[in-house]
PDB file of N, CA, C and O in Angstrom:
ATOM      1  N   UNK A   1       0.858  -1.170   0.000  1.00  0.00           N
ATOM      2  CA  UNK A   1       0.000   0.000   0.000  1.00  0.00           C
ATOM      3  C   UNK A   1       0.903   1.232   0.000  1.00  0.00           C
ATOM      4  O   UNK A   1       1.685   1.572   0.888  1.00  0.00           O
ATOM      5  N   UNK A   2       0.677   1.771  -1.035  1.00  0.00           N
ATOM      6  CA  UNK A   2       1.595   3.485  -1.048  1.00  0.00           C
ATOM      7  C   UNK A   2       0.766   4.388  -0.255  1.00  0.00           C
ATOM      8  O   UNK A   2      -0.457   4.520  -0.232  1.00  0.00           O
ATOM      9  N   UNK A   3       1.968   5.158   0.581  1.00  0.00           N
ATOM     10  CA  UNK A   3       1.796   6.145   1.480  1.00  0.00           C
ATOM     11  C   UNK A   3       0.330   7.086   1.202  1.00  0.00           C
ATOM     12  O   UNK A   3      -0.448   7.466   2.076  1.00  0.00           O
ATOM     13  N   UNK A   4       0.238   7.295  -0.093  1.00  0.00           N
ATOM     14  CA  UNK A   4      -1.196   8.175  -0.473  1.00  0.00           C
ATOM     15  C   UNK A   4      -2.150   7.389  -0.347  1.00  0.00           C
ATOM     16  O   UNK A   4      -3.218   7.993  -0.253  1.00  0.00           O
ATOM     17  N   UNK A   5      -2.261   5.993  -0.290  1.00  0.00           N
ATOM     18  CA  UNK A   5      -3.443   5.593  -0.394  1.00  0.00           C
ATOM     19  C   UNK A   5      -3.357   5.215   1.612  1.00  0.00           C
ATOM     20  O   UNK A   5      -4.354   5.003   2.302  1.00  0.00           O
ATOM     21  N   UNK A   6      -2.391   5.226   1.954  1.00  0.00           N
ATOM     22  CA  UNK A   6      -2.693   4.664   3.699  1.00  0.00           C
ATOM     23  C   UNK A   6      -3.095   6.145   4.465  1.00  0.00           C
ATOM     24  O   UNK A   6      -3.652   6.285   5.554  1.00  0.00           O
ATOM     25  N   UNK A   7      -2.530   7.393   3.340  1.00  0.00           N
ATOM     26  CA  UNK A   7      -2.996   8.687   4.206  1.00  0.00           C
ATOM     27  C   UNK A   7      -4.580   8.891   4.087  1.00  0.00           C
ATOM     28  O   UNK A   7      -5.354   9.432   4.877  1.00  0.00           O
ATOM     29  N   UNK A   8      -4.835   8.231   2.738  1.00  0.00           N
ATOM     30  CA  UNK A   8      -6.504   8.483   1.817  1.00  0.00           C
ATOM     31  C   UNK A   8      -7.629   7.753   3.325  1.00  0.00           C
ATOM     32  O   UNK A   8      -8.529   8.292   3.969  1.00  0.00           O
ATOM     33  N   UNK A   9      -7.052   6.420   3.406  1.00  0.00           N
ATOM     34  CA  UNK A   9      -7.804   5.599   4.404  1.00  0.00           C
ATOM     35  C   UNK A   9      -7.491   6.246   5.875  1.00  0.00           C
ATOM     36  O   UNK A   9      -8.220   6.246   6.867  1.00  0.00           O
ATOM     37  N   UNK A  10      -6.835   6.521   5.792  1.00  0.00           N
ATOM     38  CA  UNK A  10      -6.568   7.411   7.635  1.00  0.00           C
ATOM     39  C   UNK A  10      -7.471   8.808   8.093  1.00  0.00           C
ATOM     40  O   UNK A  10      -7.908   9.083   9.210  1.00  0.00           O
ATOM     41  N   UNK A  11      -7.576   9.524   6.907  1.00  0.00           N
ATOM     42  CA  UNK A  11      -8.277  10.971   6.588  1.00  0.00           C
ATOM     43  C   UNK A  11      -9.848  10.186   6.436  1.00  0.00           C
ATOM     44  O   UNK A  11     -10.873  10.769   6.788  1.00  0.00           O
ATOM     45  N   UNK A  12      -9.859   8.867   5.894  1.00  0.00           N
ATOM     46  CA  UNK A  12     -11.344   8.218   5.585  1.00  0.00           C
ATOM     47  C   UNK A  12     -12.327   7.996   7.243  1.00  0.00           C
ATOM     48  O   UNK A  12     -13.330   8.587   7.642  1.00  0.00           O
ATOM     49  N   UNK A  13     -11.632   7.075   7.776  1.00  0.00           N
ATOM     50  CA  UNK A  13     -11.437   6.721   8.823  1.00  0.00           C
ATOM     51  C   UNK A  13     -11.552   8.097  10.189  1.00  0.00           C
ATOM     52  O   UNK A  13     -12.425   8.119  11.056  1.00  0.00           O
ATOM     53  N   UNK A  14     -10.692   8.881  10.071  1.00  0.00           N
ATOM     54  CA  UNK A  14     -10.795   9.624  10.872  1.00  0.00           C
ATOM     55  C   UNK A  14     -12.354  10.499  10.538  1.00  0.00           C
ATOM     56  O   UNK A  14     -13.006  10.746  11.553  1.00  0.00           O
ATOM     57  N   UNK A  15     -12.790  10.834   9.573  1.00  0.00           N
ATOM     58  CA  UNK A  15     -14.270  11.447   9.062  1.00  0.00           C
ATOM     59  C   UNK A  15     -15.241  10.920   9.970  1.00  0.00           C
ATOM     60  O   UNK A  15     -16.032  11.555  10.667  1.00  0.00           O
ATOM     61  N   UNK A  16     -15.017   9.111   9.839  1.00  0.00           N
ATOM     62  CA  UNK A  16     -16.209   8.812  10.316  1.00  0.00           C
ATOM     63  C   UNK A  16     -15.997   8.255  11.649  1.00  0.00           C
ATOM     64  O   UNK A  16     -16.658   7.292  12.038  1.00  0.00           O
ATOM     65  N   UNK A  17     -14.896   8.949  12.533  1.00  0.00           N
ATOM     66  CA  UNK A  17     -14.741   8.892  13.652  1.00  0.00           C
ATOM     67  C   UNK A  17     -14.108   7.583  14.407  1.00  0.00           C
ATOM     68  O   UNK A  17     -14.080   7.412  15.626  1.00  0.00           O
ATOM     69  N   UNK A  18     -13.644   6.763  13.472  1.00  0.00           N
ATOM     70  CA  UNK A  18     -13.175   5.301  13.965  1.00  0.00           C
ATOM     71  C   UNK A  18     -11.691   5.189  14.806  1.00  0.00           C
ATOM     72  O   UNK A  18     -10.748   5.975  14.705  1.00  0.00           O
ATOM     73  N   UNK A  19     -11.747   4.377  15.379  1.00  0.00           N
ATOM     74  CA  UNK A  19     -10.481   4.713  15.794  1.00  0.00           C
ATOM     75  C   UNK A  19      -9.951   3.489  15.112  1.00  0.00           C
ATOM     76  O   UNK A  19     -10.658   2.571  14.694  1.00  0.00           O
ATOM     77  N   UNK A  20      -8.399   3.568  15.021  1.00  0.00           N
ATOM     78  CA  UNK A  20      -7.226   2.431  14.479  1.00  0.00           C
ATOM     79  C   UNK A  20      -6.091   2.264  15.368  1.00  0.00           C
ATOM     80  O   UNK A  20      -5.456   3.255  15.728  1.00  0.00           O
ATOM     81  N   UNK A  21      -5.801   1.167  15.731  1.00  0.00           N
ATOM     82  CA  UNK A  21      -4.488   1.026  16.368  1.00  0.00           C
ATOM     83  C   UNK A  21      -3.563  -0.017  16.341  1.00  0.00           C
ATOM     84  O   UNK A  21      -3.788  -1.227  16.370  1.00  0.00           O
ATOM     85  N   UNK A  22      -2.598   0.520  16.287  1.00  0.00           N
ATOM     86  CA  UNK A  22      -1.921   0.003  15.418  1.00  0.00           C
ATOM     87  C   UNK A  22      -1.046  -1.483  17.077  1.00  0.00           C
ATOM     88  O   UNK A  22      -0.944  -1.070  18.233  1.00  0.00           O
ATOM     89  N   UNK A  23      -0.698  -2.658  16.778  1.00  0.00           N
ATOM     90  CA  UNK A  23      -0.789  -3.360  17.632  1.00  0.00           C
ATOM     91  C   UNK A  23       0.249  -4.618  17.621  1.00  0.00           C
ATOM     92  O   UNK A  23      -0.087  -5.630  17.005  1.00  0.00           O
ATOM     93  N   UNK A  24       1.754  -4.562  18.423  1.00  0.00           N
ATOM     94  CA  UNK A  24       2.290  -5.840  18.349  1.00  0.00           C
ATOM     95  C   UNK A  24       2.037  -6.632  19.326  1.00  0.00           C
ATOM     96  O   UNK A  24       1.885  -6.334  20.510  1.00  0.00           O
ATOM     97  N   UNK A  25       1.969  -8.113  18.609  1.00  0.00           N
ATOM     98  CA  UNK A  25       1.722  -9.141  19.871  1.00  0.00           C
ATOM     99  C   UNK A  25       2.769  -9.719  19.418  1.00  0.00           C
ATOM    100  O   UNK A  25       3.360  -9.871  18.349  1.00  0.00           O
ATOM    101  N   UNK A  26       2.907 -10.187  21.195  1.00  0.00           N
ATOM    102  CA  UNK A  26       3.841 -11.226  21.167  1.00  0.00           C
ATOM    103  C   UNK A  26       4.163 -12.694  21.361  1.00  0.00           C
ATOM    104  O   UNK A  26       3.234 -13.382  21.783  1.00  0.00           O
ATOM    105  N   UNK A  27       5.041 -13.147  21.181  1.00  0.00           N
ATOM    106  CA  UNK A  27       4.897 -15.036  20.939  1.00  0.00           C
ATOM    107  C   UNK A  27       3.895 -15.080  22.082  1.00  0.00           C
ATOM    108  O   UNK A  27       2.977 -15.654  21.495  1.00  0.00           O
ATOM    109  N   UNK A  28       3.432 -14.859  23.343  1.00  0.00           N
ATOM    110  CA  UNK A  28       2.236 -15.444  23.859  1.00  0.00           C
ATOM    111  C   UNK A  28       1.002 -15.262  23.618  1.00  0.00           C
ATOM    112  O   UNK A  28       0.138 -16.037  24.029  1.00  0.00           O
ATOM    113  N   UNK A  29       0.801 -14.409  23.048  1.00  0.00           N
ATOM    114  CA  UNK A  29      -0.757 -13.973  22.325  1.00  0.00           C
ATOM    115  C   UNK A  29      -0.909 -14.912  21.141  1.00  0.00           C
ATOM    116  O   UNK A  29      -2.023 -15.387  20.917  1.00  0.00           O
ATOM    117  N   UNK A  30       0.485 -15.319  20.096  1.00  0.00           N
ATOM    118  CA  UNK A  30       0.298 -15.868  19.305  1.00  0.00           C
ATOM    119  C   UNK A  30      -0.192 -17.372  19.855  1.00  0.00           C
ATOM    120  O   UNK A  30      -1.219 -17.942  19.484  1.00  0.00           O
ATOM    121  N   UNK A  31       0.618 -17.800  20.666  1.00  0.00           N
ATOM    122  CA  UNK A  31       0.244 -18.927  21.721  1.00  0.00           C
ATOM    123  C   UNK A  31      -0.844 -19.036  21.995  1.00  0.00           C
ATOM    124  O   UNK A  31      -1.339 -20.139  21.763  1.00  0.00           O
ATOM    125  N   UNK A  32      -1.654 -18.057  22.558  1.00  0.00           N
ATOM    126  CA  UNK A  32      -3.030 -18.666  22.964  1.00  0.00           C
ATOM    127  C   UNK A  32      -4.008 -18.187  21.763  1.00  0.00           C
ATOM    128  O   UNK A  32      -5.219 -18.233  21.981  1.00  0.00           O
ATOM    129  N   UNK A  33      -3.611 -17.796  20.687  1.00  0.00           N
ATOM    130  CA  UNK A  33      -4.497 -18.148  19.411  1.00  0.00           C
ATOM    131  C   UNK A  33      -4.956 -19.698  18.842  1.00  0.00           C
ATOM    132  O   UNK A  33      -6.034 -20.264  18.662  1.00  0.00           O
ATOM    133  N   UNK A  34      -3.380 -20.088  18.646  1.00  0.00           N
ATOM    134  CA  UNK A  34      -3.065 -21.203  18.131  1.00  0.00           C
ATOM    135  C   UNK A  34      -4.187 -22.261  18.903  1.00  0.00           C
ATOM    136  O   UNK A  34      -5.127 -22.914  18.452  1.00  0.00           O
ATOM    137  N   UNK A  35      -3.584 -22.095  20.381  1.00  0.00           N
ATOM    138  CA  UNK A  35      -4.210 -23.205  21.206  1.00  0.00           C
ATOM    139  C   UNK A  35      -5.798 -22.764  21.432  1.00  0.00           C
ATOM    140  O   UNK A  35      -6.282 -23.389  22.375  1.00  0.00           O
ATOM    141  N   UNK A  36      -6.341 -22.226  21.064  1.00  0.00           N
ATOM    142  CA  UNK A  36      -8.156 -22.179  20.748  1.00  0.00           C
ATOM    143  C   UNK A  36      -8.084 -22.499  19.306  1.00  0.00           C
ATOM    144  O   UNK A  36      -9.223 -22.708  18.887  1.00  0.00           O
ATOM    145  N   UNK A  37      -7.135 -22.624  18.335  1.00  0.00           N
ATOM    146  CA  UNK A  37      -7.331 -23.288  17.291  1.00  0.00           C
ATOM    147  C   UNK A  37      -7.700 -21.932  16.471  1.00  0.00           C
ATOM    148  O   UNK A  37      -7.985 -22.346  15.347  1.00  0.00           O
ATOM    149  N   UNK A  38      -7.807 -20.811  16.477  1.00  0.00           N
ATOM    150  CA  UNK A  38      -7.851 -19.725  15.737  1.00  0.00           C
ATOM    151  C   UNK A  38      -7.079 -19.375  14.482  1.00  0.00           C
ATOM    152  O   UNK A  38      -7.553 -18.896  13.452  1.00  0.00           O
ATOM    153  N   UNK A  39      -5.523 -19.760  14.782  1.00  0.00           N
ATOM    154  CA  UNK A  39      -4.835 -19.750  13.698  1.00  0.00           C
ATOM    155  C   UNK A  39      -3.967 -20.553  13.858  1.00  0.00           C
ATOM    156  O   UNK A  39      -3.873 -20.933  15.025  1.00  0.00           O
ATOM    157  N   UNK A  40      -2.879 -21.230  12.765  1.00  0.00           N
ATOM    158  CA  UNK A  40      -1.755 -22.050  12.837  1.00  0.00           C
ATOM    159  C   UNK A  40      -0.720 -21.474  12.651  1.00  0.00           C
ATOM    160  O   UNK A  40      -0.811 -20.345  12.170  1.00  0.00           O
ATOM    161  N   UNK A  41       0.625 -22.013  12.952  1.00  0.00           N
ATOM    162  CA  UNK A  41       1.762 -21.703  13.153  1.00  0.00           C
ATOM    163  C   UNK A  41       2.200 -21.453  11.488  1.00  0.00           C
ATOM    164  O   UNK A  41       2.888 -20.479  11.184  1.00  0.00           O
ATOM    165  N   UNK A  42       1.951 -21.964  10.954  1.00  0.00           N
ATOM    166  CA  UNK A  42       1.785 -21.483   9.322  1.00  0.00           C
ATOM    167  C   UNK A  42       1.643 -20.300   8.779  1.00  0.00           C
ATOM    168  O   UNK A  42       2.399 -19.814   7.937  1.00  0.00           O
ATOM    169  N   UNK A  43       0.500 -19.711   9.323  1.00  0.00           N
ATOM    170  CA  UNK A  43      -0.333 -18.531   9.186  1.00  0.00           C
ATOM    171  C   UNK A  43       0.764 -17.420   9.818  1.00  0.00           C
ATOM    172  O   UNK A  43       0.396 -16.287   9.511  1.00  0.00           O
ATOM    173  N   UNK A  44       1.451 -17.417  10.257  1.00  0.00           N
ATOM    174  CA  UNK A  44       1.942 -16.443  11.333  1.00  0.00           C
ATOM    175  C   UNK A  44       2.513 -15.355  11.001  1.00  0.00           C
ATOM    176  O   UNK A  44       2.774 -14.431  11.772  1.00  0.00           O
ATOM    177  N   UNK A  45       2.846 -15.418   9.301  1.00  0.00           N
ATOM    178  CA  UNK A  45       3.436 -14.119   8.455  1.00  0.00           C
ATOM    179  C   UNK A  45       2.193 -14.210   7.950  1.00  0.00           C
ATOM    180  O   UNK A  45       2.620 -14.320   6.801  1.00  0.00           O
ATOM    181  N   UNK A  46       1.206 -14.253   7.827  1.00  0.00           N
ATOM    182  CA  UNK A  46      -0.385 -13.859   6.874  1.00  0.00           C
ATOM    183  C   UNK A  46      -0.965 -13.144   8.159  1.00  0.00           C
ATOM    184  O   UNK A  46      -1.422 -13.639   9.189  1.00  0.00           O
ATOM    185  N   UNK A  47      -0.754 -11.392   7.653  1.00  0.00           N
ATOM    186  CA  UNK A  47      -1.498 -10.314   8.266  1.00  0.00           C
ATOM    187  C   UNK A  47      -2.728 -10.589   8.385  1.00  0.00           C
ATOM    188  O   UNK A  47      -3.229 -10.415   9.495  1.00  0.00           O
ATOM    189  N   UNK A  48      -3.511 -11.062   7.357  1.00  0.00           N
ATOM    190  CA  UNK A  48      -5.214 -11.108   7.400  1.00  0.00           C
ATOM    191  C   UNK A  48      -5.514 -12.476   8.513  1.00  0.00           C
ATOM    192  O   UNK A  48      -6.480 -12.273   9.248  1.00  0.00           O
ATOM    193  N   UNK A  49      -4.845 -13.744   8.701  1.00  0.00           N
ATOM    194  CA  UNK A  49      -5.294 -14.484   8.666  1.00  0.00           C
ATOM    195  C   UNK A  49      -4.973 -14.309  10.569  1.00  0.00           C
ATOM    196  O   UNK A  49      -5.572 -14.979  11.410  1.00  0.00           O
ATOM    197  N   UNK A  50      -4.118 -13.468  10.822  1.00  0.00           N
ATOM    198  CA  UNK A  50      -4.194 -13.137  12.494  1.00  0.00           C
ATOM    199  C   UNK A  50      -4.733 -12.110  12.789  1.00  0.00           C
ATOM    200  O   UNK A  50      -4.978 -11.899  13.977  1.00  0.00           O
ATOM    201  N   UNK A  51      -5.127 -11.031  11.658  1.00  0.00           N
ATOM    202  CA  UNK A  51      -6.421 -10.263  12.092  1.00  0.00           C
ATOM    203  C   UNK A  51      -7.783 -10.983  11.858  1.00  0.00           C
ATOM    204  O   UNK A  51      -8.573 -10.556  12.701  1.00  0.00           O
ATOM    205  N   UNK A  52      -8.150 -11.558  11.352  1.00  0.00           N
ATOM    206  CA  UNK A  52      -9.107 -12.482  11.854  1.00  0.00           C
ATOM    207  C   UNK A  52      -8.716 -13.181  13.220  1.00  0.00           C
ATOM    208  O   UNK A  52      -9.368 -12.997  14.248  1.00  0.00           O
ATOM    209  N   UNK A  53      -7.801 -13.852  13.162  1.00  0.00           N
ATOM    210  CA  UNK A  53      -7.600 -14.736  14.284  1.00  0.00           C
ATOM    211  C   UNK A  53      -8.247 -13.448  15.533  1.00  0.00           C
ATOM    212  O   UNK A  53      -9.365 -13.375  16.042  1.00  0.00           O
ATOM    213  N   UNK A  54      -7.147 -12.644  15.701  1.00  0.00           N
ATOM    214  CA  UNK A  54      -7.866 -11.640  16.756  1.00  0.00           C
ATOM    215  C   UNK A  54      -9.070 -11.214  16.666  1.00  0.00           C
ATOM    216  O   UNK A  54      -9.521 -11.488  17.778  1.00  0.00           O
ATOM    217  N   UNK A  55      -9.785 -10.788  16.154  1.00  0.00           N
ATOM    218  CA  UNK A  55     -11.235 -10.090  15.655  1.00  0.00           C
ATOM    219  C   UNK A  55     -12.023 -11.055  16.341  1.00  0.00           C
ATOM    220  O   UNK A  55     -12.999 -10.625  16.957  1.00  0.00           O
ATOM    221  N   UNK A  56     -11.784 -12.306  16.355  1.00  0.00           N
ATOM    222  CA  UNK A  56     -12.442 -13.498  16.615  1.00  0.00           C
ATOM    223  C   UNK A  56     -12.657 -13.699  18.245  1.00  0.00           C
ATOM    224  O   UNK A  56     -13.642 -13.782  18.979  1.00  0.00           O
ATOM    225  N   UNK A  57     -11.269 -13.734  18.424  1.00  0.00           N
ATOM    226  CA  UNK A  57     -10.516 -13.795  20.171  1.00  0.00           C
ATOM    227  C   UNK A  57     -11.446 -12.348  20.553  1.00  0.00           C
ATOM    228  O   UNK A  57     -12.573 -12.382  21.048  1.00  0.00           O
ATOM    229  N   UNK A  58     -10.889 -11.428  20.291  1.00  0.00           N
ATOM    230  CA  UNK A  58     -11.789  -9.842  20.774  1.00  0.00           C
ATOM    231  C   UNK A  58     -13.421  -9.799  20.765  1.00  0.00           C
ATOM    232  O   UNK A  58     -14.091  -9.297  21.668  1.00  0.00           O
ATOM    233  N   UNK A  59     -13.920 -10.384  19.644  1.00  0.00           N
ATOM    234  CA  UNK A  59     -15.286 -10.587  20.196  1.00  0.00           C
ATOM    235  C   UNK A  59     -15.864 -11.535  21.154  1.00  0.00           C
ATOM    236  O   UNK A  59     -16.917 -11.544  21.792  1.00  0.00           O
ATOM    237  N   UNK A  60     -15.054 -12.178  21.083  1.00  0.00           N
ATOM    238  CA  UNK A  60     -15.310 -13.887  22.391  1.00  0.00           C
ATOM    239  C   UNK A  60     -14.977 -13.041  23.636  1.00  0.00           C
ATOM    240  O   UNK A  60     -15.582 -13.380  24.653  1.00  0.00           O
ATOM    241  N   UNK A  61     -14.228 -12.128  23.730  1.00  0.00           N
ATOM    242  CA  UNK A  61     -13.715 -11.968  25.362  1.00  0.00           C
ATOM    243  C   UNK A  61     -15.461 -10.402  25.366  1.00  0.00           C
ATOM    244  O   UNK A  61     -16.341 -10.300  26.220  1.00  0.00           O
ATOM    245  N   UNK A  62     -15.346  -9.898  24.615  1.00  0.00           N
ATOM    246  CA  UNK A  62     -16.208  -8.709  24.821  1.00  0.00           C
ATOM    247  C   UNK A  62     -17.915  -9.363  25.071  1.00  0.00           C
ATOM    248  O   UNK A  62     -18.709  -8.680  25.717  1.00  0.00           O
ATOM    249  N   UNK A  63     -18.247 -10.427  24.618  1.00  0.00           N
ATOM    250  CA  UNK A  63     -19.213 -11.142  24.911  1.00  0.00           C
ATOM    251  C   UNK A  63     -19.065 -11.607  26.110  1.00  0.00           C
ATOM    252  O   UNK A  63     -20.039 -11.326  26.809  1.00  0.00           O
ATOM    253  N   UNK A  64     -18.173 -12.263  26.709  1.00  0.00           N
ATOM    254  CA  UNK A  64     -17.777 -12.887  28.214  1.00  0.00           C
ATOM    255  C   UNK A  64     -17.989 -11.516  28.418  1.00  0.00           C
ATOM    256  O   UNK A  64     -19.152 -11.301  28.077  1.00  0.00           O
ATOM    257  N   UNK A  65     -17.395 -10.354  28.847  1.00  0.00           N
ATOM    258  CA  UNK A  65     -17.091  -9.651  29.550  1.00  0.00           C
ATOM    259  C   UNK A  65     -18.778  -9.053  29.691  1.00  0.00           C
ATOM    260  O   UNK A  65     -19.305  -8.806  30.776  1.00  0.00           O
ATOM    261  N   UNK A  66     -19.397  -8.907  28.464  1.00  0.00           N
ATOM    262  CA  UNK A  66     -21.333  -8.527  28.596  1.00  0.00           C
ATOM    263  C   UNK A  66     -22.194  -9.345  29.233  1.00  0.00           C
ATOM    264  O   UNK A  66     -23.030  -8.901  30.021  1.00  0.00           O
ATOM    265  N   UNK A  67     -22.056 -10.790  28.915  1.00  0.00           N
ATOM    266  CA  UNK A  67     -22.771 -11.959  29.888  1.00  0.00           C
ATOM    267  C   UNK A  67     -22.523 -11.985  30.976  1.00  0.00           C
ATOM    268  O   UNK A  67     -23.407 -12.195  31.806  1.00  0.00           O
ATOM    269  N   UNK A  68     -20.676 -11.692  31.476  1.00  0.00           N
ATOM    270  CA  UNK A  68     -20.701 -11.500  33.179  1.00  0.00           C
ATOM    271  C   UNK A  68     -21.320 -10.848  33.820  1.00  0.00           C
ATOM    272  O   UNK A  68     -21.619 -11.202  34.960  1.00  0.00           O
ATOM    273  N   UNK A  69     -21.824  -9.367  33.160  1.00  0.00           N
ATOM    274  CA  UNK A  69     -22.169  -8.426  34.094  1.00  0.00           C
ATOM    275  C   UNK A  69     -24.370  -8.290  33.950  1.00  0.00           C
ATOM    276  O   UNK A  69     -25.223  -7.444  34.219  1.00  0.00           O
ATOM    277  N   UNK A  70     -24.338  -9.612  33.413  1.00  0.00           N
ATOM    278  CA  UNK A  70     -26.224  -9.732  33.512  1.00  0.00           C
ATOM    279  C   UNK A  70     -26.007 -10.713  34.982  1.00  0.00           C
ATOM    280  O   UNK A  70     -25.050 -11.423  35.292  1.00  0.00           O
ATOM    281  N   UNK A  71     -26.944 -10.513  35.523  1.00  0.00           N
ATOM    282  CA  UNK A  71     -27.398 -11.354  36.444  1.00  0.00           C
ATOM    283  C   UNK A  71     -28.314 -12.156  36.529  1.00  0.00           C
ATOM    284  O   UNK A  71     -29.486 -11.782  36.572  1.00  0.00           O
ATOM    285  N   UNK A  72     -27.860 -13.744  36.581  1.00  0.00           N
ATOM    286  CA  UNK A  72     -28.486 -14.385  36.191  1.00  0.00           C
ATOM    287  C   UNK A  72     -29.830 -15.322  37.235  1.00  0.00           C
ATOM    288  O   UNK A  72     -29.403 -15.764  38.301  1.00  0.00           O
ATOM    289  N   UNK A  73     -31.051 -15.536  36.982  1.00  0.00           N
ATOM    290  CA  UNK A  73     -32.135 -15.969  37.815  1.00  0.00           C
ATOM    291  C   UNK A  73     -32.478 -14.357  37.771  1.00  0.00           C
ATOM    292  O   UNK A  73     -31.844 -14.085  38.791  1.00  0.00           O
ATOM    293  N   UNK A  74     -32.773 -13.653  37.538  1.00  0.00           N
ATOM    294  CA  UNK A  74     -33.497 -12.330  38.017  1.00  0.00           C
ATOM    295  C   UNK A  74     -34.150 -12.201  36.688  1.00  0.00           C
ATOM    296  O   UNK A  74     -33.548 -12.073  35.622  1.00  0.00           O
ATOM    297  N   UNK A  75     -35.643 -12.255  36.877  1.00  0.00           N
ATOM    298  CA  UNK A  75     -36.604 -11.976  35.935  1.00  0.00           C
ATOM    299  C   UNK A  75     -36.674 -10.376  35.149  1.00  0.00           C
ATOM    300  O   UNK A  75     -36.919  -9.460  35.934  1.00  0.00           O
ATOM    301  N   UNK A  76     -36.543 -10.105  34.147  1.00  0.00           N
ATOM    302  CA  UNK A  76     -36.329  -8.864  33.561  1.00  0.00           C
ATOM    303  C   UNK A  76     -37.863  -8.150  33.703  1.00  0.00           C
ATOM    304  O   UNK A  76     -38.883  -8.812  33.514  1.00  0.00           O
ATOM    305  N   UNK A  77     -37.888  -6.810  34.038  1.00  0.00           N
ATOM    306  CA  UNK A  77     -39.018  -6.317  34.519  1.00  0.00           C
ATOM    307  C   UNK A  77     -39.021  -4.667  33.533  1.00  0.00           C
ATOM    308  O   UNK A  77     -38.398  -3.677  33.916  1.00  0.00           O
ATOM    309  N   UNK A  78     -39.919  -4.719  32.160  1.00  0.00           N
ATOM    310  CA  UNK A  78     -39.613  -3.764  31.229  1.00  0.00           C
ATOM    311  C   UNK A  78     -39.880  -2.413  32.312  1.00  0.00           C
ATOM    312  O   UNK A  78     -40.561  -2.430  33.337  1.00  0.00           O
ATOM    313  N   UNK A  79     -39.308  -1.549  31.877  1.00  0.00           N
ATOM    314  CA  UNK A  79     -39.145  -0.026  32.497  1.00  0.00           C
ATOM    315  C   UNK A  79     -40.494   0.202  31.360  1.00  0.00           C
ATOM    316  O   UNK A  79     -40.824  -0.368  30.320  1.00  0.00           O
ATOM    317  N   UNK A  80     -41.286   1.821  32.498  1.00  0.00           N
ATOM    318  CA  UNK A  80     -41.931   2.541  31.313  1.00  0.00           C
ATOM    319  C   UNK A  80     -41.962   3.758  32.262  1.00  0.00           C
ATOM    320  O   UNK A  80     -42.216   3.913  33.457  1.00  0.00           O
ATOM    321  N   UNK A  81     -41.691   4.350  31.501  1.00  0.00           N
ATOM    322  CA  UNK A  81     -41.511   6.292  32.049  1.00  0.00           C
ATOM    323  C   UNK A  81     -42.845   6.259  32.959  1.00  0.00           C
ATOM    324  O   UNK A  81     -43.925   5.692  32.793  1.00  0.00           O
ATOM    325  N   UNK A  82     -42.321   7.131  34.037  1.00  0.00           N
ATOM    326  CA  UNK A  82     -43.833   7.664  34.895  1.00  0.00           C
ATOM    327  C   UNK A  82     -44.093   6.327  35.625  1.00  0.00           C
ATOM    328  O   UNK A  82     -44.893   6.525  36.539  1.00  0.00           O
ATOM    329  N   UNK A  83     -43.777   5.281  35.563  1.00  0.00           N
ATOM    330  CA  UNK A  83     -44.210   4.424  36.333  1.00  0.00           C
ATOM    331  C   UNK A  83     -43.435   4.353  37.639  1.00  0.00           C
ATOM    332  O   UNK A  83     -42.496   5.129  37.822  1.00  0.00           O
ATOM    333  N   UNK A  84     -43.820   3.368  38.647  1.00  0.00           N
ATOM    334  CA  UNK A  84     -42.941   2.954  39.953  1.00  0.00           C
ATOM    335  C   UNK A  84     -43.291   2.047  40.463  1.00  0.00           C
ATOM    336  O   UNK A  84     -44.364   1.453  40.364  1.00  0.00           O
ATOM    337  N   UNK A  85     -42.260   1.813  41.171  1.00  0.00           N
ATOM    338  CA  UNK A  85     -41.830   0.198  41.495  1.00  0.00           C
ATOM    339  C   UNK A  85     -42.559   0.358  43.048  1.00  0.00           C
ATOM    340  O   UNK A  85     -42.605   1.255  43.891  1.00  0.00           O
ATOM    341  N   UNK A  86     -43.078  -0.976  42.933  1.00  0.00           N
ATOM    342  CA  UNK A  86     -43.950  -1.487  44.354  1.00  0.00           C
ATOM    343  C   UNK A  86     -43.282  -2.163  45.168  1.00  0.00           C
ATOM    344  O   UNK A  86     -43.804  -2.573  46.204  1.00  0.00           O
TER     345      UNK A  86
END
């Protein structure tokens, strides 16, 4: 990718407010890819195929991290403006 087209996508990106960051991991991150079976030791110079691998890992932990914080056995009770609880 030439410099004009990585400035084109950065100026793109920044418009619509996204953030990018830029990210080294190291042999243990690659480690616990592998061992959930995400990516192979093969893969390990294929940029796309460990940004998937991560994308994958990052949504699995952000789901754990949303299911921990429901509490579970407690019947959901819809809210409606103006009302109150007995």
């Amino acid at each position: 990718m030439s410099d004009a087209e990585r400035q084109r996508r950065h100026r793109a990106r920044k418009r619509k407010r996204l953030a990018v960051y830029h990210v080294e991991i190291g042999e243990h991150v690659f480690d616990g890819l592998e061992a959930a079976g995400l990516v192979t030791m093969d893969a390990a110079d294929d940029r796309a195929a460990v940004e998937r691998a991560l994308g994958i890992a990052l949504r699995g932990w952000a789901d754990a991290q949303k299911s921990s914080r429901v509490t579970p056995g407690v019947p959901w009770r819809g809210y409606e403006p103006g009302s109150q609880r007995s």
